[in-house]
C-alpha positions, -999 to 999 in steps of 0.1 A, spaced: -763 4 286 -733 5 310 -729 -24 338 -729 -13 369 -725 -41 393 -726 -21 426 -758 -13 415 -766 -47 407 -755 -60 438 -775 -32 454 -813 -44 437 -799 -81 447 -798 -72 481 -829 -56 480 -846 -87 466 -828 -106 492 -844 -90 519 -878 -88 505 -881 -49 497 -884 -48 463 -908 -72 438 -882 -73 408 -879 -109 399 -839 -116 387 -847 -115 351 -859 -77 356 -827 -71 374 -802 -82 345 -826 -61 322 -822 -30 342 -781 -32 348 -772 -50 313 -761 -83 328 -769 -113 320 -796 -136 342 -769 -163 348 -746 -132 361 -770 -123 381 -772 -154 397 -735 -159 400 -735 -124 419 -764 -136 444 -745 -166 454 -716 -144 456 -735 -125 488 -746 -156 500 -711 -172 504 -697 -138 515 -671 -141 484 -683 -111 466 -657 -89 452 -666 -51 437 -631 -47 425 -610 -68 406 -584 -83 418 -557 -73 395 -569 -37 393 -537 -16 405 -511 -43 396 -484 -40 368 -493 -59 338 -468 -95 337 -460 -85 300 -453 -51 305 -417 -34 294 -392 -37 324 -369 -5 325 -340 -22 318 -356 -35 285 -371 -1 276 -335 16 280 -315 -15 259 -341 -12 234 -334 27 233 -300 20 229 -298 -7 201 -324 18 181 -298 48 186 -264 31 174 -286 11 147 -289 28 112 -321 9 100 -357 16 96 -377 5 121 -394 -28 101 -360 -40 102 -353 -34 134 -382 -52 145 -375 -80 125 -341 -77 140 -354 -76 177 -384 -102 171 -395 -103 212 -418 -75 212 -442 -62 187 -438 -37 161 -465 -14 180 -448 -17 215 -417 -10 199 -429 23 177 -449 33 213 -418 31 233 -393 47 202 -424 75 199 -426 86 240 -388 92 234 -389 113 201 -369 88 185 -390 91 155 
C-alpha cells in the first residue's frame, strides 16, 4: 500500500468538516498510516503547521562529495599504482562504495 499523505490530509479535512463518516482508524487503514500519524497530521491542520513537502527535499545532501574532493580523489587514484582496497585503506575518509562510484562515473576502472 503506498502512503499518500495529500490524500490523507484530504479525508482529514473531510472529517473535519463533517462530510464524510470515516472515523480516524478507517482513515489510517485506507492510506497505510498509522492512527497516531493520523493524529499527528490532524493537529497539523489545526495549528496551520502542516507541511506536504519535506523540508529538505531539493537541498544537497551535508555528506555529499564536494568538487574539489571528487577531482583530488581523481587525481591521487591516477598517479597511484594500487588496487583500489588499498587505496581505500590508503584514503580512509570515504567509503569503499563512494569511492568505486566516483572512480566508475569516470571510467577509471
Amino acid at each position: 500500500m503506498k502512503h499518500d499523505k495529500e490524500y490523507a490530509v484530504g479525508l482529514i479535512q473531510k472529517k473535519l468538516n463533517n462530510e464524510t463518516f470515516l472515523s480516524y482508524q478507517e482513515i489510517a487503514e485506507l492510506t497505510g498510516y498509522h492512527v497516531k500519524y493520523i493524529s499527528k497530521l490532524k493537529r497539523q491542520m489545526l495549528n496551520g503547521t502542516i507541511q506536504l513537502e519535506h523540508g529538505n527535499k531539493h537541498r544537497r545532501p551535508k555528506n555529499a562529495l564536494t568538487r574539489e574532493e571528487s577531482q583530488k580523489i581523481i587525481q591521487l587514484y591516477k598517479n597511484s599504482h594500487v588496487s583500489l582496497r588499498k587505496f581505500c585503506k590508503f584514503y580512509n575518509r570515504r567509503s569503499y562504495s563512494c569511492l568505486y562510484n566516483l572512480l566508475k562515473k569516470n571510467d577509471l576502472l
